[in-house]
C-alpha positions in Angstrom: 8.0 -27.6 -15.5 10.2 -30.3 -14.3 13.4 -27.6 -13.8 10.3 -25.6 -11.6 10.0 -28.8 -9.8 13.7 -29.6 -9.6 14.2 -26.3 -7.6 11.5 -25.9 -5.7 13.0 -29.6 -4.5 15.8 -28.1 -3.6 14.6 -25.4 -1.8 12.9 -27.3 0.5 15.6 -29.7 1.1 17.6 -26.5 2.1 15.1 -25.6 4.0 14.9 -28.7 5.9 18.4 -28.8 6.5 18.3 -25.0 8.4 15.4 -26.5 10.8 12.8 -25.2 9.1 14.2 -21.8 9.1 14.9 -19.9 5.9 16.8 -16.9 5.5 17.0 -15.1 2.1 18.3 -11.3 1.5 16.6 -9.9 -1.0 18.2 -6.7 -3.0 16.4 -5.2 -6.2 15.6 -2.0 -7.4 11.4 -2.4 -8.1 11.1 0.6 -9.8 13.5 -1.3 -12.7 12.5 -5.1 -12.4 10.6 -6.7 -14.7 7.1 -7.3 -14.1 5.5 -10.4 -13.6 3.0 -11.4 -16.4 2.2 -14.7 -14.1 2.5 -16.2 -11.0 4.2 -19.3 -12.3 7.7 -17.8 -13.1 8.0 -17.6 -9.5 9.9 -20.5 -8.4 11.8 -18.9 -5.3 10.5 -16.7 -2.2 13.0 -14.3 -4.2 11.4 -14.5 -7.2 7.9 -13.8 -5.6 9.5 -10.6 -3.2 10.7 -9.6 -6.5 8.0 -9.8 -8.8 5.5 -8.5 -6.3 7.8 -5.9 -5.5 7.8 -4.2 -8.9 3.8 -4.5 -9.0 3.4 -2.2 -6.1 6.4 0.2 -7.1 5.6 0.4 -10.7 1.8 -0.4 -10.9 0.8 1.9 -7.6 3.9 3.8 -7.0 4.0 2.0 -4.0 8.3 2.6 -2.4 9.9 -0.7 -1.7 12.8 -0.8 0.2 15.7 -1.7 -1.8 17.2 -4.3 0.6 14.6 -6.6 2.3 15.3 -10.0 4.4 12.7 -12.5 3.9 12.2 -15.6 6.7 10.4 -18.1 5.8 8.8 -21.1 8.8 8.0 -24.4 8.0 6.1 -24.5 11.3 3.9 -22.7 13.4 6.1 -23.3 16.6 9.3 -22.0 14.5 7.3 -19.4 13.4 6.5 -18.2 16.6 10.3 -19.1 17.5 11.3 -17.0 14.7 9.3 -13.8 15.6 11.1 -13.6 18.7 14.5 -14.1 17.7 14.5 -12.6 14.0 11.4 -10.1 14.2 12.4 -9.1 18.0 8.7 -9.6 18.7 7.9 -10.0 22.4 7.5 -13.9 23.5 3.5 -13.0 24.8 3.4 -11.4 21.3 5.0 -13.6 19.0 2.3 -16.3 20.9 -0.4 -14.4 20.4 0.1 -13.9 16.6 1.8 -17.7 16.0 -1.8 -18.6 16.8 -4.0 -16.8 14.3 -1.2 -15.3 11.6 0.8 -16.6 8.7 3.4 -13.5 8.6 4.0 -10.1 9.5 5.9 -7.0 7.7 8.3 -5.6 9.9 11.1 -2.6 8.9 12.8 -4.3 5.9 12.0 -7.9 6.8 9.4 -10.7 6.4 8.8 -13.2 8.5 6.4 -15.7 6.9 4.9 -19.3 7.9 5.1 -21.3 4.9 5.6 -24.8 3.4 4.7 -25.9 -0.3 4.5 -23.8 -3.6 5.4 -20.1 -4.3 3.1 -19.8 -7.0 -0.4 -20.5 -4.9 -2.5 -17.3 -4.9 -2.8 -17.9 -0.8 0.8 -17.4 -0.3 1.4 -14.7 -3.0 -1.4 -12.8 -1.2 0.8 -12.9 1.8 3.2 -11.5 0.4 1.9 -9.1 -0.8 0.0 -7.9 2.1 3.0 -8.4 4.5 5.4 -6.6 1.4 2.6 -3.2 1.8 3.4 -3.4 5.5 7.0 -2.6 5.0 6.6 -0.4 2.5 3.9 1.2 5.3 6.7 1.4 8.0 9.2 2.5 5.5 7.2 5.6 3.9 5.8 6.3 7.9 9.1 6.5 9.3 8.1 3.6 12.5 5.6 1.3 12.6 2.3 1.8 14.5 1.9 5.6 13.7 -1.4 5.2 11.4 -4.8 4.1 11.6 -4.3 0.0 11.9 -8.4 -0.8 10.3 -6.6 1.5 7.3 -2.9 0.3 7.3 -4.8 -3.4 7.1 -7.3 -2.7 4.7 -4.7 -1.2 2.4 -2.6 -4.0 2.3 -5.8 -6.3 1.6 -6.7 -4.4 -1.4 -2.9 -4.4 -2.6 -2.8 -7.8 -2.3 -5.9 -8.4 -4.2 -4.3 -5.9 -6.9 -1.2 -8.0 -7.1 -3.6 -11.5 -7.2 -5.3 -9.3 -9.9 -2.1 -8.8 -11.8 -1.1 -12.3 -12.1 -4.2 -13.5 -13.5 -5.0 -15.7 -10.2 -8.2 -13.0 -9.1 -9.5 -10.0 -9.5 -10.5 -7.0 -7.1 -14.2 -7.4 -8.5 -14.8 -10.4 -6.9 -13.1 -10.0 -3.4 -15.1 -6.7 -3.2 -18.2 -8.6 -3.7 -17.2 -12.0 -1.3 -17.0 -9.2 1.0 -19.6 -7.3 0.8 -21.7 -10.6 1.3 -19.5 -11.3 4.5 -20.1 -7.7 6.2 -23.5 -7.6 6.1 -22.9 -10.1 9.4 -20.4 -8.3 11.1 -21.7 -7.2 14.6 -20.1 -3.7 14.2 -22.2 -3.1 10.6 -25.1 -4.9 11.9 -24.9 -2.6 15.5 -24.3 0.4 13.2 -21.2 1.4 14.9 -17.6 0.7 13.5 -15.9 2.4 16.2 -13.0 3.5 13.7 -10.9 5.3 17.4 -10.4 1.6 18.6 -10.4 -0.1 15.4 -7.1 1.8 14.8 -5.0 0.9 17.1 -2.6 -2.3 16.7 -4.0 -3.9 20.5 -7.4 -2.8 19.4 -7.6 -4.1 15.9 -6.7 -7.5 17.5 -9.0 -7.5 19.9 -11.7 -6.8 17.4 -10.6 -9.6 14.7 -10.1 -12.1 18.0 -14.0 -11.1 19.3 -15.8 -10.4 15.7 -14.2 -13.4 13.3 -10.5 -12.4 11.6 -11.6 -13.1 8.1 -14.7 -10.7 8.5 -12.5 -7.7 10.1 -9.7 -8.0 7.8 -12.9 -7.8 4.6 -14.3 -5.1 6.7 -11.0 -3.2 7.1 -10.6 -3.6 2.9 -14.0 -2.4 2.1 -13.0 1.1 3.9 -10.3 1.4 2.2 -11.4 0.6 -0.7 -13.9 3.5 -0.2 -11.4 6.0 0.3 -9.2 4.5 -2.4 -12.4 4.9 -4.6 -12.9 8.3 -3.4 -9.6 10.1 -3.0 -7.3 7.5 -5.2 -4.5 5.4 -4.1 -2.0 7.9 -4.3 -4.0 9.4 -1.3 -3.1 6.8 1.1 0.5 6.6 0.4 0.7 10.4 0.7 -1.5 9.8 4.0 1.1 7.4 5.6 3.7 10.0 4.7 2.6 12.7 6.7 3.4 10.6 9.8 7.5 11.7 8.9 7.0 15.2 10.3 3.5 15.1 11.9 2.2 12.5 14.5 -1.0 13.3 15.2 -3.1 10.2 13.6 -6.2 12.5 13.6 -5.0 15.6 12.0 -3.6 14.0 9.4 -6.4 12.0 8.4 -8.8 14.9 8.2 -5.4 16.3 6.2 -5.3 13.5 4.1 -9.1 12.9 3.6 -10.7 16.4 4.2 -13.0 14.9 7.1 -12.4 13.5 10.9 -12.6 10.2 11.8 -15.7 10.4 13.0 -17.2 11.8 9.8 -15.8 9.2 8.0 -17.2 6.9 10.1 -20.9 7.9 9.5 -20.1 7.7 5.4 -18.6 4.5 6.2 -22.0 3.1 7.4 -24.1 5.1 5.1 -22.2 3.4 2.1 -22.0 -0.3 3.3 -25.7 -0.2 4.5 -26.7 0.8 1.0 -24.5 -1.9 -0.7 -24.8 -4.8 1.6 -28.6 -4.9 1.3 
């Protein structure tokens, strides 16, 4: 514990001594690393890209990219500062999501807010989520090219996997938390998702900005945890795949899932109004 201590001290003195701006190049190979039987043999941001990294690749069959470069903020204003230089995020962008985001996934990078432990489920969860992202953009070919309700919700119940796996949570009881939290979202309670705008990147942040972001991103996990429940995981990664050669996000979701969006939708409804009560 006190050699944990010792290096995390260090760590943050380095930190410190870059401005608050971290930089760490990660290389593994997931599909060989050893996985993580807890969250507190992660002392590094390495350790935790690493460990994380094998979960998805061996536990999901979730591809990783091999070589991934992690940033890590100590504030929100080098955060933001840090999306625009690092992430080439847009300045009115890298504003907007300063204000109401601790990271993002970008092709092969990370760009994370973060100061304290690497061991906390809060900032494993991140990522996590931000680690599916990648691997989203990576298996897509580009970011942008899927549903964004469905590229979110996936990373949610990843996350909650990974929290799962390291003995800090389990899926059972996010699914429930928010399936109590739905039941007050305008769009359930007005019986009308509205999947088409839901799935684009402006319109998913529109919607979490208007409607509460805690209760669209739980809202965005329980559909995909219905179509993960359905159709598997392996359906969603194969899903996100189709966007190499095809483009169209609507064919491929009826190709993926065997109904249109809209159909979807309606089961969508149907499901969470029997489960919410």
């Amino acid at each position: 514990m006190r050699a944990r201590l010792l290096v995390l001290a260090f760590t943050l003195a380095v930190a410190g001594c870059a401005g608050g701006r971290t930089v760490v190049p990660v290389s593994m190979d997931p599909t060989t690393q050893p996985m993580p039987q807890s969250a507190y043999e992660f002392v590094t941001p390495e350790q935790a890209v690493r460990g994380i990294a094998a979960i998805l690749a061996r536990d999901l069959g979730l591809p990783v990219p091999q070589q991934v470069t992690v940033y890590v903020y100590a504030s929100r204003r080098i955060f933001e500062e840090g999306l625009v230089q690092d992430g080439q995020v847009s300045r009115l962008r890298a504003a907007e999501l300063s204000d109401f985001a601790a990271g993002i996934g970008k092709r092969r990078q990370l760009l994370l807010h973060h100061k304290g432990a690497v061991w906390t489920a809060d900032w494993l969860r991140l990522v996590a989520h931000e680690l599916t992202h990648v691997s989203q953009i990576e298996i897509a070919g580009g970011e942008g090219r899927a549903e964004q309700w469905l590229a979110e919700g996936m990373a949610e119940w990843t996350a909650f996997h990974v929290l799962e796996r390291l003995r800090l949570d389990t899926l059972l009881r996010r699914r429930a938390t928010a399936m109590q939290a739905v039941r007050r979202h305008p769009a359930v309670v007005s019986a009308r998702l509205d999947l088409e705008t839901l799935g684009t990147p402006g319109g998913f942040t529109n919607r979490h900005l208007r409607d509460g972001s805690q209760a669209t991103y739980q809202l965005a996990f329980l559909l995909a945890d219905r179509l993960i429940e359905r159709e598997g995981y392996d359906a969603l990664v194969e899903y996100f795949g189709a966007f190499r050669t095809r483009g169209g996000r609507r064919a491929n979701f009826r190709t993926a899932f065997g109904q249109s969006l809209a159909e979807f939708e309606q089961e969508a409804l149907a499901y969470l109004a029997t489960t919410v009560r």
